[in-house]
Each structure stands twice: as C-alpha cells, then as structure tokens.
N, C-alpha and C positions, 0 to 999 in steps of 0.2 A: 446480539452483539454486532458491532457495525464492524467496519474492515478496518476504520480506523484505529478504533479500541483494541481488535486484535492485534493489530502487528506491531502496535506500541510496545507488548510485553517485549521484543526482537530487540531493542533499543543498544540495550551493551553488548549484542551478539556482535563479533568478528568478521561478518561478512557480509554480501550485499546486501542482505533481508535486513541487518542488522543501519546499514546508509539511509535503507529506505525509511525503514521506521526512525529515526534521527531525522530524517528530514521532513517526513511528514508530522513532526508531533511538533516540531518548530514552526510548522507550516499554518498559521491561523486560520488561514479560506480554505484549508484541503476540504474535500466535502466528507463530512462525517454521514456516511450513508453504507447499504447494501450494495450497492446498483453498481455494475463493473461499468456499464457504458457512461456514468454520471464521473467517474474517476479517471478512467481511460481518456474522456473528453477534457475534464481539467489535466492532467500532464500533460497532452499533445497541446495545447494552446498556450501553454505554459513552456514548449518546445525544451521537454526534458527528454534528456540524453536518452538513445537507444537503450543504454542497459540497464535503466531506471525504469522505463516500461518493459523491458523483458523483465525485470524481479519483480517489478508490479506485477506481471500476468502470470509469474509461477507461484507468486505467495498466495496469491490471490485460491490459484487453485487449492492451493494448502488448507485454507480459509476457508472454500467452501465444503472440504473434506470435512474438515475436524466441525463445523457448527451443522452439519448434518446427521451429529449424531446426537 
C-alpha cells in the first residue's frame, strides 16, 4: 500500500493528518509511491507550509508503523 492510499482513509479526520490527506487526494501529481524522499522532494518544491511537512513526516511514520506489520 503506497502512502498515498494510506492516508487518504484520514480525509474527514479533524485534524492536520486529516488537511493533509484533503490535500493530497485533491492533489493529482502527489507521487503515489513508498519512497519518503520521492514525497518530501515533491512538498519542498512545491514550497508547502512547514506544518504540512511536519504532519508529512509524523504520518508518514505512522505509515510505516502500521504497513509493517
């Protein structure tokens, strides 16, 4: 499952995780992929808000928690 696909479920959630996945599922070029440094590079070029890549980089961890097992 790609990180994309995950954090879509987040979408009606109330909180950042909840913006992000809203934003990325709106987002047609987000990269549908694994790869933290393939996403981390499209936000930063994309010059999204600091607290869009801090909830990037906590879900993310979330992400790889839960598809680890």
């Amino acid at each position: 499952m790609t990180f994309k696909n995950w954090i879509i479920k987040f979408k009606d959630v109330n909180l950042p995780i909840g913006d992000l996945a809203k934003d990325i599922d709106s987002d047609k070029h987000f990269p549908d992929t694994k790869d933290h440094d393939t996403m981390l590079e499209y936000l930063e070029k994309r010059n999204a808000y600091h607290l869009a890549i801090e909830t990037f980089e906590r879900s993310y961890r979330f992400y790889q928690e839960e598809i680890s097992f």
